[in-house]
C-alpha angles and dihedrals in degrees: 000000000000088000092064090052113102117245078011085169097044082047094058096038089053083053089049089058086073128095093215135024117204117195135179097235139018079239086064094046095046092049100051090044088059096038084061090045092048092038114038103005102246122153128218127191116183092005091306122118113208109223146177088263096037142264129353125189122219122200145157119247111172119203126248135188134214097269097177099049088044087052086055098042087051094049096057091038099062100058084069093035093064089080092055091045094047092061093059125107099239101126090206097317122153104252114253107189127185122175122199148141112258091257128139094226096063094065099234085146091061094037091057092045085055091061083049088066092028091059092069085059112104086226104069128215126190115211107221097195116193099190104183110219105251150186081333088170097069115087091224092053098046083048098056095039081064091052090055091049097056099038076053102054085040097060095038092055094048100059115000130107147193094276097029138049124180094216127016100201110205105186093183132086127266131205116248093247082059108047086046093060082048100058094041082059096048120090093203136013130207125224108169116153121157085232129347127179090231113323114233086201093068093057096044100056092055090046091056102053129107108248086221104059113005136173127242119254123221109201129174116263080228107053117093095247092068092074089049091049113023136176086348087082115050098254115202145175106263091208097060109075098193093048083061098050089050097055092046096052088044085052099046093051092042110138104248097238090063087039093058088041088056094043093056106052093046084051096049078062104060088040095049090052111024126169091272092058088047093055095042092043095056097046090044082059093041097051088042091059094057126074134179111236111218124262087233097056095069122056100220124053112249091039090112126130131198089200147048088213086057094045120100126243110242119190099187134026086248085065098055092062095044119107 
């Protein structure tokens, strides 16, 4: 991938002026440390990568989010969410919701494809897809945003009826109080990109659940979040339509007591590495990368570096005192 991105070497080499790398996943980390080796030659030993200017640290720091504050906001939102929600045509189906931007890369195209096969199921299940406008200026993008529409009009004339439609498609944006009412009504939600550097949506649907009673995440086996939440969400391949289906229909008709054990575990983990421990953590390693080298040390005033990355390499005690 690196290899199709323009100025792919100066790219990396910009990256390698950095103290410190953060990066979503230790696949991340483990890919760009072998695209440097591959690409430039660079050698790392420990998640530093030795360069001309010095040392850079990379390391993973996976987002977080503010969970409790997201479960509070859900729980009011609901209640004035119930209006929007009535007026859908689920005749009775359990709510599927996936929110994206209308973007290729998050595989709206598959998951639809996956409700075409899912509508000849006896236990309905009604798709409430939130598509972002994006980028609508692009020609790929617009092109794609009319793919979605008709995969969308396809499946909606096969099988839907007056009571029931398979998918509801709200191109349109939604506030975040609305789309976490949305998510506390939803059994399942659907978070299928074909890659995806770590996925908020994730975290915010279990975040919004009621503990009581929540819904089942499906989450791509490629997206960052799958190595934050495992085998406790039903990963899946975002390229394979029928695998989806069968991990929604698997989701909607989950007993409630392993919903509430998955649910659970998934949630122990926002709450054990929230976006404020991101933040903090980063700049503690950060910080922690970083020494003062002592005034003494240097022969004339102003020779002082933050860093070890910024300070020069002497060989013998003459070059120290030379300008």
């Amino acid at each position: 991938m690196m290899e199709r991105v323009p100025n792919s070497g100066e790219l990396m080499k910009c990256m390698l002026e950095y103290d410190l790398l953060g990066f979503q996943t230790d696949r991340d980390v483990s890919n760009f440390l072998a695209c440097v080796q591959s690409h430039l030659g660079l050698e790392s030993k420990d998640e530093v990568v030795f360069s001309d200017r010095g040392q850079t640290q990379c390391q993973k720091f996976p987002i977080g989010i503010h969970p409790k504050q997201f479960e509070r906001c859900a729980a009011d939102s609901l209640e004035a969410q119930k209006a929007y929600i009535s007026q859908l045509k689920l005749g009775g189906a359990k709510l599927v919701i996936g929110v994206d931007r209308l973007d290729y890369t998050k595989g709206i195209d598959n998951r639809i494809k996956a409700f075409d096969l899912l509508a000849v199921e006896p236990q309905r299940v009604s798709l409430l897809q939130i598509a972002t406008p994006s980028r609508g200026d692009i020609q790929a993008y617009s092109e794609y945003r009319r793919d979605v529409e008709r995969l969308v009009n396809q499946v909606n004339n096969r099988h839907g009826t007056d009571e029931w439609m398979p998918i509801i498609y709200e191109n349109r944006s939604f506030t975040q109080a609305e789309i976490a009412g949305l998510y506390r009504a939803a059994r399942v939600c659907v978070v299928t990109p074909l890659r995806d550097g770590m996925n908020l949506v994730a975290k915010e649907y279990i975040a919004a659940q009621d503990p009581s009673d929540p819904g089942v995440l499906v989450l791509s086996k490629f997206a960052g979040a799958a190595e934050d939440f495992g085998e406790d969400a039903l990963l899946v391949n975002p390229r394979l339509s029928d695998e989806i289906a069968t991990a929604i229909s698997r989701a909607a008709s989950m007993p409630r007591e392993e919903r509430i054990q998955r649910w659970r575990r998934m949630m122990d983990k926002l709450e054990a590495y929230t976006i404020h421990h991101w933040s903090a953590d980063f700049v503690r390693q950060l910080d922690s990368s970083r020494v003062t080298v002592p005034a003494d040390h240097f022969h004339y005033v102003g020779l002082g570096w933050i860093s070890e990355a910024q300070m020069p390499s002497y060989r013998t005690e003459p070059e120290l005192h030379t300008r």
